[in-house]
C-alpha positions in Angstrom: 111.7 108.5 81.7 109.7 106.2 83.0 108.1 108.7 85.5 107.1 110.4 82.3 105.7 107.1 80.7 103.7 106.1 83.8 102.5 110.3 84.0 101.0 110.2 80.4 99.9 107.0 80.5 97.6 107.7 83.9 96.4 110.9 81.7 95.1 109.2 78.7 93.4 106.2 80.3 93.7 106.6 83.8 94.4 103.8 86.8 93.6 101.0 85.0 96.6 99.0 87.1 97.4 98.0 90.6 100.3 99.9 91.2 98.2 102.6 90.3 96.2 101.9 93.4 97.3 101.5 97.5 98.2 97.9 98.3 97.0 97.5 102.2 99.2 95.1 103.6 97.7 91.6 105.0 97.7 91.5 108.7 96.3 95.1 108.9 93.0 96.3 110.3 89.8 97.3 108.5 91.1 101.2 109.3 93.2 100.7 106.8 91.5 98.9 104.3 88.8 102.2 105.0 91.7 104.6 105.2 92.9 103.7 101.5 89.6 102.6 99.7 86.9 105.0 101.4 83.4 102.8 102.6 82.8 99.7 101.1 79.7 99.6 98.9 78.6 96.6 99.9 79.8 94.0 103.4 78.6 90.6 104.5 79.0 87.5 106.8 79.9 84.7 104.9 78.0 81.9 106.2 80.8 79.3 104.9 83.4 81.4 106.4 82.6 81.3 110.1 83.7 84.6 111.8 85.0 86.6 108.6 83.8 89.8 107.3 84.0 90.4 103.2 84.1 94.4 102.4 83.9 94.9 98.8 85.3 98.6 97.4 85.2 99.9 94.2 88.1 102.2 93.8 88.7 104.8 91.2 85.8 103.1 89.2 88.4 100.7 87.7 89.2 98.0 89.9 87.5 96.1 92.4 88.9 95.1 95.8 87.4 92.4 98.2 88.8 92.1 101.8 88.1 89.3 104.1 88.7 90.6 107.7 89.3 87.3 110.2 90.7 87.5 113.9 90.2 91.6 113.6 92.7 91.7 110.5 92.6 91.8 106.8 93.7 87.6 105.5 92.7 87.8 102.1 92.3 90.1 99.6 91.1 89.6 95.6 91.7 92.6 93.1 89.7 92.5 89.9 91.2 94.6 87.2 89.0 94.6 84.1 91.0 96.9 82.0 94.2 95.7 83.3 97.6 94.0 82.3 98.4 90.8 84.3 101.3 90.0 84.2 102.0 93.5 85.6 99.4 93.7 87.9 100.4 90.3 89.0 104.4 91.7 89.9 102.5 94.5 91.9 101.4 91.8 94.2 104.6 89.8 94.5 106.1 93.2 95.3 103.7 94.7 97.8 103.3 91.5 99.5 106.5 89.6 99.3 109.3 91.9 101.1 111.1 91.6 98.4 111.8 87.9 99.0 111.5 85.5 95.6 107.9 83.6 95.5 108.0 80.1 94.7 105.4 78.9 91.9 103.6 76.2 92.7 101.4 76.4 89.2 102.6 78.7 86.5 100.5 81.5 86.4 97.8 80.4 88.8 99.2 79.0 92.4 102.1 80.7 94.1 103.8 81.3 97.4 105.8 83.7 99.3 109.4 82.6 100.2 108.8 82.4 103.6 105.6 80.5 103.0 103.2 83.3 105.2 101.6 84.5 101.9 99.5 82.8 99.2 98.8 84.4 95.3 96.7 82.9 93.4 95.1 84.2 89.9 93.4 82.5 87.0 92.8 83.8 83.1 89.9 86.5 84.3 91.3 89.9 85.6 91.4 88.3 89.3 94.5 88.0 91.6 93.6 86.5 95.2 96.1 87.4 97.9 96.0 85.6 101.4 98.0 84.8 104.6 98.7 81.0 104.8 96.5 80.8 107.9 94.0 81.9 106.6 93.8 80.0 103.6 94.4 76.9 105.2 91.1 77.9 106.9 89.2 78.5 104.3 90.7 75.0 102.6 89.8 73.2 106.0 86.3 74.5 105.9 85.8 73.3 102.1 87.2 69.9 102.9 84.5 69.8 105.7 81.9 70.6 103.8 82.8 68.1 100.5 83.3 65.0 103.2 79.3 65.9 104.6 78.9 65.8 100.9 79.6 62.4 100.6 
């Protein structure tokens, strides 16, 4: 039945969610990212992010998908789902990228992290859920708290 559900519903309003689209797994290359989203429409250097490459795809006009390719592999990715339901969309990312482990919540519905602590989710009340390999966003976190102490 629920085949049938998930059939008609993907007829009448089409891929609005992320199960409805391929989740590449983190640690993957940019082949893969390619193989399941076509060519980015746009790709940058991020001057903040030493050594990273950001790919943004737009697939099945619905849903957005930014990759951050560091040390030759994908380490983060953000979806952006305009037209779709978080809380689902949000247990297609614990799924895809937990191994079926429990995540532990660090903020209800913003911060979490995989049981094994490799994987970080983090969302917030727009359409956005941010996925990312520990590593890397300890990276990323060192490179902010660089920048705010030359703030001071």
């Amino acid at each position: 039945m629920e085949y049938l559900v998930d059939s008609v519903r993907l007829r009448l309003i089409g891929p609005h969610l992320l199960c409805d689209i391929q989740q590449v797994p983190l640690g993957c290359g940019l082949d893969d990212a390619l193989s399941a989203y076509g060519e980015p429409y746009e790709q940058w250097s991020d001057d903040d992010l030493p050594d990273t490459q950001t790919y943004s795809f737009e697939v099945q006009d619905l849903h957005l998908v930014q990759i951050w390719v560091w040390k030759s592999a994908v380490h983060q990715i953000l979806f952006t789902s305009p037209r779709g339901d978080s809380s689902q969309d949000l247990q297609t990312v614990f799924d895809a990228y937990g191994g079926g482990e429990e995540w532990t919540t660090w903020t209800k519905g913003y911060r979490y992290a995989s049981s094994d602590d490799s994987v970080r989710v983090w969302c917030s009340a727009m359409p956005v859920i941010g996925v990312g390999t520990k590593e890397f966003v300890h990276f990323r976190e060192s490179l902010e708290s660089d920048d705010n102490d030359s703030d001071n």
